[in-house]
Structures are given as structure tokens and as C-alpha cells.
C-alpha positions as CSV (number, residue, x, y, z in Angstrom):
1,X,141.0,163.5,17.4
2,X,139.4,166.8,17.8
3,X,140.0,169.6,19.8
4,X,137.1,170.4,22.6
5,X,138.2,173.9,22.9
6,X,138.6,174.2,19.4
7,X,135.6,177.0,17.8
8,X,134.8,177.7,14.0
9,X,136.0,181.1,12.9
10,X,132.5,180.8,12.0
11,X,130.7,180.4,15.4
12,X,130.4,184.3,16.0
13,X,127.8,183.5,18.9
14,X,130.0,181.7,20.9
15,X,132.7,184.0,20.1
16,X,130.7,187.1,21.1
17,X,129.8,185.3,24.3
18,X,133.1,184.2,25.5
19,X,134.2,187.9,24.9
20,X,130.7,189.5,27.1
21,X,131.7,187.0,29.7
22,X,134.6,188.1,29.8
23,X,133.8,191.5,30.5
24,X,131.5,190.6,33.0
25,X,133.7,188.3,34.9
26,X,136.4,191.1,35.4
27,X,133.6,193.3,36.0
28,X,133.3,191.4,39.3
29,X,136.6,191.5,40.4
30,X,136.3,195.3,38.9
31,X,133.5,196.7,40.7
32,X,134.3,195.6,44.5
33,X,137.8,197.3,43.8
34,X,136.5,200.2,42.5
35,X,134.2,200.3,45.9
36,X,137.6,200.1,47.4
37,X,138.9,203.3,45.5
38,X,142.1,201.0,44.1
39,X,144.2,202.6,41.3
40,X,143.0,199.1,39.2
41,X,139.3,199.2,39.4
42,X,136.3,198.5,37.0
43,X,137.8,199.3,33.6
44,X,141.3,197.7,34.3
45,X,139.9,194.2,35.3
46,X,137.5,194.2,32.7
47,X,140.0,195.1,30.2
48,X,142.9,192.5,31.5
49,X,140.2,190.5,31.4
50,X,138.9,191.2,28.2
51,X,142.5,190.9,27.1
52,X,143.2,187.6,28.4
53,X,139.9,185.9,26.6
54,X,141.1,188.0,23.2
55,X,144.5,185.9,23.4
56,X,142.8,183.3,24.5
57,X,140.7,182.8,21.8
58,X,143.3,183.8,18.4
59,X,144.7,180.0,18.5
60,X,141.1,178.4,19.5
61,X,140.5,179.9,15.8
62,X,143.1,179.9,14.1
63,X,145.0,177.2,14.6
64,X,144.4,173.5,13.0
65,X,142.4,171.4,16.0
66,X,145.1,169.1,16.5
67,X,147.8,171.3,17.2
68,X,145.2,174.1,19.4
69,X,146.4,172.7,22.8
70,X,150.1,173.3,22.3
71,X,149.4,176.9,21.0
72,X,147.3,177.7,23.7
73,X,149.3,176.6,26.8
74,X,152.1,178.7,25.0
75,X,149.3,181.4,24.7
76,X,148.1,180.7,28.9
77,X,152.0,181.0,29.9
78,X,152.6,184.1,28.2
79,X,149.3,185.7,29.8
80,X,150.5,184.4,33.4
81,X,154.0,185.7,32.9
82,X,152.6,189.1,31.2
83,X,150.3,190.1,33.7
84,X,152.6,190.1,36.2
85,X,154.5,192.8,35.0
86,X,151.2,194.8,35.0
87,X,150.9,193.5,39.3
88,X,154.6,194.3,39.9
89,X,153.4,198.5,38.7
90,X,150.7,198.1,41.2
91,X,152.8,196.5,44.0
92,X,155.8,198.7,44.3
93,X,155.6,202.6,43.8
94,X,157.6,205.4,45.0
95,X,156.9,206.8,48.5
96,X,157.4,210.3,49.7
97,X,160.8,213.0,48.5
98,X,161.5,212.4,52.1
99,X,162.3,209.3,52.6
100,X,163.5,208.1,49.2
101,X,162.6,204.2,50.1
102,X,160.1,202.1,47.9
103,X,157.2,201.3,49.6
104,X,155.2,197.9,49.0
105,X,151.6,198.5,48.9
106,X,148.9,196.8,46.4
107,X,149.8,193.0,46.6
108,X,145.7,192.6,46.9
109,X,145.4,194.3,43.8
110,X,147.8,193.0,42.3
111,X,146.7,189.5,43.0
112,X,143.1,190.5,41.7
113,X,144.4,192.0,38.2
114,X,146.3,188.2,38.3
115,X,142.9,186.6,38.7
116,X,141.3,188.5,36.4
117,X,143.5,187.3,33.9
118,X,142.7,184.0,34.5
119,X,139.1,184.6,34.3
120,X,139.2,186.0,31.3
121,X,141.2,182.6,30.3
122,X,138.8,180.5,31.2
123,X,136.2,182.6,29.4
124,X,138.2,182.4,26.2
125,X,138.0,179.0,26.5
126,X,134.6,178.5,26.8
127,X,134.3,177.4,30.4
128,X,131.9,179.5,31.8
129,X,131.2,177.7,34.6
130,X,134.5,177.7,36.0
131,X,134.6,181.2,35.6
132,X,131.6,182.1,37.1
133,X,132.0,180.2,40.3
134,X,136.3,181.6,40.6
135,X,134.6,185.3,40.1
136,X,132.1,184.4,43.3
137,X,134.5,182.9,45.1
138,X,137.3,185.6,44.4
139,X,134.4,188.5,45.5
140,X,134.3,186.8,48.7
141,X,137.8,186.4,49.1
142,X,138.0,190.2,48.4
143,X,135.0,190.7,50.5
144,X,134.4,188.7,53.6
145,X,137.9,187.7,54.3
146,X,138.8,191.4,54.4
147,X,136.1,192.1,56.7
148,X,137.5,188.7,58.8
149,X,141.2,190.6,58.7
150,X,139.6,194.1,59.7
151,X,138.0,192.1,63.1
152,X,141.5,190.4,64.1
């Protein structure tokens, strides 16, 4: 039984586009935080992103079919797990000499580095419709729900 997932070491093409989707997908996420004048903004997302597909894609090549699904869930928790570290430096940052308190600020951003991770997952793995349709819909979350929170 064969792996769906699975891509020849030889298949540059689809390689190269899982990788440019990739880009583009945290580009989305990217661009409306930049907008937004976030610390993580165009060239963070795309990179996590970029990142996460990268990963994604070293046991989709290099492992042997059968045994690709195993490597990459290890490969999709380790991402998950990873990237939070890189939302927990957005979320909590030191405030002012004065008070000497941590502030929490950036969970949005930190939610959106998160999701950029996982787009560039599912660009790694080749579905590109997925993608596509979670990097709309996570635009309008960032978007048109803020613009819902800013009326109430």
C-alpha cells in the first residue's frame, strides 16, 4: 500500500510548488499583520510558514512510503509543539522599569504565527486546497471579526 502523501525525491515541480505555496499562504496571514504594524508580520509568517512545509516535506521524501505517515505525524507534533515557543515570545514581554509586572499582549499574533504553521503543513503536504481556503478564512477572522470586536 502506498503512501498518498508520499513524493519522488525526483518530482522537483511539486516540490517547488508546495514550497511557493507555502510562501504565499503565510504571506496572507503576513501581510494583514504587517497592515497591523505587529512585531510578527510579512517575513515571519512566511518564513514559519516556509519552515513548517520544509519539515513537512524531509519525511514525504525520504522516508520509505510505508512508514511516511508515522514520520510525519512525529514531524506535525513537533512543529505544533515548536511553534509555540515562538507564540509564547510574542505573548508575554516585559512592560515598563516602573512597574516591573509582565504584561500579556499578542495572543492574536501569536495565534496567527500558530496558523501559519499549519498552513505551511498542509502545503508540505500537498493539500493545497485546504490551505487556501484556512488562509481565506483566517484573513477574515483577522479581518472582519476584528472590525465586529472594534463596533461592540
Amino acid at each position: 500500500m502506498s503512501n498518498p502523501y508520499y513524493i519522488s525525491p525526483n518530482d522537483w515541480l511539486n516540490i517547488i510548488f508546495r514550497l511557493c505555496l507555502a510562501l504565499l499562504l503565510g504571506a496572507v496571514i503576513g501581510i494583514e499583520r504587517q497592515i497591523r504594524h505587529k512585531p510578527a508580520g510579512l517575513r515571519t509568517h512566511m518564513l514559519v510558514s516556509f519552515g513548517s512545509a520544509l519539515l513537512t516535506l524531509i519525511p514525504l521524501q525520504a522516508g520509505i512510503p510505508e512508514h511516511t505517515g508515522d514520520a510525519l505525524s512525529r514531524v506535525i507534533q513537533g512543529i505544533a509543539a515548536g511553534v509555540g515557543f515562538l507564540g509564547a515570545g510574542e505573548i508575554v514581554r516585559e512592560s515598563s522599569q516602573k512597574s516591573q509586572q509582565s504584561e500579556i499582549h499578542g495572543l492574536t499574533s501569536a495565534a496567527a504565527i500558530w496558523v501559519s504553521a499549519a498552513l505551511g503543513i498542509t502545503a508540505g503536504c500537498g493539500l493545497w486546497q485546504l490551505g487556501l481556503t484556512a488562509a481565506v478564512l483566517s484573513f477574515v477572522v483577522l479581518n472582519v471579526v476584528k472590525r465586529l470586536e472594534a463596533r461592540g
